[in-house]
C-alpha positions in Angstrom: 138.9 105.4 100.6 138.3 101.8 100.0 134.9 100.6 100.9 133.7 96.8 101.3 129.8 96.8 100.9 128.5 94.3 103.0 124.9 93.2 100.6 124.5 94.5 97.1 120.7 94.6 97.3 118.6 97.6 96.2 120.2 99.9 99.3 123.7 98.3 98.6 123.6 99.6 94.9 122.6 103.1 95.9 125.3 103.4 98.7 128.1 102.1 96.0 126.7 104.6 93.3 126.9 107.2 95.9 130.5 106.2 97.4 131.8 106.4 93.5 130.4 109.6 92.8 132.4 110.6 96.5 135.8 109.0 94.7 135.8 106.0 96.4 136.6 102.7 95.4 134.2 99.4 96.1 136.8 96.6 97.0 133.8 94.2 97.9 130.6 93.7 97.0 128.8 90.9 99.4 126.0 88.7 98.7 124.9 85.5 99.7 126.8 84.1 96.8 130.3 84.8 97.6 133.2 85.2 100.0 134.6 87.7 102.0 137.8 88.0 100.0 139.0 91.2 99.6 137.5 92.6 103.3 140.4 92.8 104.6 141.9 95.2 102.3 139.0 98.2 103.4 139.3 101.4 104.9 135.6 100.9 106.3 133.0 98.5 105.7 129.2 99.5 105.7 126.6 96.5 106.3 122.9 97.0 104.5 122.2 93.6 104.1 119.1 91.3 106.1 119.0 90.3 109.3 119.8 87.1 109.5 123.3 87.9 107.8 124.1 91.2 109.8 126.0 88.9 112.8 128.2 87.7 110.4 128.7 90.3 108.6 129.1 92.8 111.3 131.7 90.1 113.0 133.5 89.6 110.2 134.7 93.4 110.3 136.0 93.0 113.9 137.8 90.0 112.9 139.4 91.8 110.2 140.3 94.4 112.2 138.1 96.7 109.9 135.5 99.9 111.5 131.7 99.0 109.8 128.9 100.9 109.7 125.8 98.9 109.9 122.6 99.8 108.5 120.8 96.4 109.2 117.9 96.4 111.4 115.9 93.0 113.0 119.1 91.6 114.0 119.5 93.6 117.5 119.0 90.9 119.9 122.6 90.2 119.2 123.6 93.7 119.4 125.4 93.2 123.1 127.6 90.5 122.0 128.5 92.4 118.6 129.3 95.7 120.9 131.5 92.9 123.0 133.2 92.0 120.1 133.9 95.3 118.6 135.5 96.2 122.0 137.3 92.3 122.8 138.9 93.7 119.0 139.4 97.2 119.4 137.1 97.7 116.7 134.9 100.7 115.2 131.5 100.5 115.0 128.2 102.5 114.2 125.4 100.9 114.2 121.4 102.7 112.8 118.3 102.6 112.2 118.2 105.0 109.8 121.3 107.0 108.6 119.1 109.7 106.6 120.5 113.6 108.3 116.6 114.2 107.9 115.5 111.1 109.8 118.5 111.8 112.5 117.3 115.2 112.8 113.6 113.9 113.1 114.8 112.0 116.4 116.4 114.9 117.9 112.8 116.5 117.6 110.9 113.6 118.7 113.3 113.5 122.3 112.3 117.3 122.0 108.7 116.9 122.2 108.6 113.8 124.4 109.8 115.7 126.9 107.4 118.4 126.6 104.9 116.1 126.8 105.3 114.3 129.2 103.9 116.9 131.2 100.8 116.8 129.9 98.9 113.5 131.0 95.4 114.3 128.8 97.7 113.4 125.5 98.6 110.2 124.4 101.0 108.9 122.2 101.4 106.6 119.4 103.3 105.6 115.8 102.8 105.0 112.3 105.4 103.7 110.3 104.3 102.7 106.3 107.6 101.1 104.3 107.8 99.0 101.2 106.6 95.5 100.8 110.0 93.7 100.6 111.0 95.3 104.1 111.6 92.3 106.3 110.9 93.4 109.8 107.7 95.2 111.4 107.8 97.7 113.3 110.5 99.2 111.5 114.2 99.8 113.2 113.4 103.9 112.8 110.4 103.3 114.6 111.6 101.5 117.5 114.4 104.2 117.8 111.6 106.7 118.1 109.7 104.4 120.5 112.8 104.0 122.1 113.3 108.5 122.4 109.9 108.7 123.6 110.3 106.1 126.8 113.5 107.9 127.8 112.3 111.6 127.9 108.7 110.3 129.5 106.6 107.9 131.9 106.0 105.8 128.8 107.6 102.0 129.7 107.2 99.9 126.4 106.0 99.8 122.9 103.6 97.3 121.0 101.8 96.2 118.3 98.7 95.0 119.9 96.1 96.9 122.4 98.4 99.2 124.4 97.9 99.0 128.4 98.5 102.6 129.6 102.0 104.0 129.3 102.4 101.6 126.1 103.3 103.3 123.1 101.0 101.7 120.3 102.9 100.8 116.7 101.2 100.5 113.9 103.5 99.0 110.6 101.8 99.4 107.5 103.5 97.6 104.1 102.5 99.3 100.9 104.2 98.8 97.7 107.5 100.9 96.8 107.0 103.3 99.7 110.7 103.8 100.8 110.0 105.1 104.6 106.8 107.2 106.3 107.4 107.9 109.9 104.4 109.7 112.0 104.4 110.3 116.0 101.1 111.9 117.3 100.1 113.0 120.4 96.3 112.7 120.7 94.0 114.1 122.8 89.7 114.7 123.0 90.1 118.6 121.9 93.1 118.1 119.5 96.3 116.1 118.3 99.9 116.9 117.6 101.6 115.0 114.5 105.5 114.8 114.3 106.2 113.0 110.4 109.1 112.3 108.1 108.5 110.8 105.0 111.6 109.9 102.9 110.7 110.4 99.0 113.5 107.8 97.8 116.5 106.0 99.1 119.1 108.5 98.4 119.5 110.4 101.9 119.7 106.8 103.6 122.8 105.8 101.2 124.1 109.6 101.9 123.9 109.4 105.6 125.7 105.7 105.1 128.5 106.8 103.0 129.5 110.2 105.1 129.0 107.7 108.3 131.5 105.7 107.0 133.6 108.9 105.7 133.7 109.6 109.2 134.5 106.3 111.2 137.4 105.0 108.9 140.3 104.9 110.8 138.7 105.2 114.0 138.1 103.0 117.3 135.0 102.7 119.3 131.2 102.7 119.2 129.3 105.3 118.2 126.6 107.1 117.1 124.6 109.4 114.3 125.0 112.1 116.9 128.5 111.9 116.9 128.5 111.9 112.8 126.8 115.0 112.4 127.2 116.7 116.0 123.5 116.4 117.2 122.8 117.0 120.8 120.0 116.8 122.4 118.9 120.0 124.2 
């Protein structure tokens, strides 16, 4: 399979070293410094670049008529117009916040447990998530997905990163030198609390999780999910 990787930073390095070990080939490698030549020649494209190139990037696959799995986070006030595109094109899409199995699985659980609390008014909830100190946007994308699991399984409305009012989920982004991704949800009460957390130890299972996404999408149309990759259902 022939695989155009959309930013070659420290991520983009990891998914190409995975994608050769796999027997793929790498017919791009984008940066800031050159062109998209050689794009249109992909099977699939997967996107880990910053956020203020992720609309290009992610529109340049539609355009070339090739399916691109995005990684990207910060970027998803556009995400609407990009899931216009993808359709205007009869395109493929999948767009993360985190492609790690472990991290996926980790959201299934969080819905899980959001919905068994939300029975139980005396617990309240709230996030840390601690990432490196080159990571461009706070709260993280993995973070707002959990946010984001927790208001649809409970009375919770919105998340923030100031004072919550009640039924607002409090954030709290930490950045501490190398750390490539700590996730915690904990439900807190006055006699105890309950602590959901997933810390990543490197960046391997994100570049995994990008490179079977991709496995999976090439040569399909549509927009989809990480539950669709790897089959996870809520319950």
């Amino acid at each position: 399979m022939k695989i155009a990787l959309l930013g070659y930073g420290k991520m983009g390095q990891v998914i190409e070293r995975i994608a050769l070990e796999r027997g793929h080939e790498i017919v791009l490698k984008k940066d800031e410094f050159n062109t998209y030549d050689g794009l249109s020649t992909a099977d699939v494209a997967i996107d880990f670049s910053v956020p203020t190139a992720a609309v290009s990037n992610i529109s340049s696959c539609f355009h070339a008529n090739v399916p691109v799995v995005s990684g990207t986070t910060g970027w998803l006030e556009h995400y609407d117009e990009m899931e216009a595109l993808c359709n205007e094109k009869q395109g493929g899409f999948i767009s993360s916040s985190n492609f790690s199995l472990g991290v996926n699985i980790f959201f299934e659980l969080n819905e899980y447990l959001a919905k068994i609390m939300a029975q139980f008014d005396s617990y309240k909830v709230s996030m840390e998530e601690i990432h490196h100190t080159q990571k461009l946007d706070a709260p993280s994308g993995t973070a707002i997905s959990l946010a984001k699991g927790v208001i649809e399984n409970s009375a919770y409305s919105k998340w923030t990163m100031e004072d919550p009012k009640p039924k607002e989920i409090y954030i709290e982004a930490k950045r501490i030198g190398d750390v490539p991704g700590t996730h915690t949800v904990t439900y807190d009460s006055t006699v105890d609390s309950i602590e959901l957390k997933h810390t990543a130890h490197n960046r391997e299972g994100f570049a995994l999780g990008a490179v079977i996404a991709a496995e999976w999408l090439a040569g399909k149309k549509g927009i989809y999910t990480m539950k669709d990759v790897l089959n996870l259902e809520s319950k």
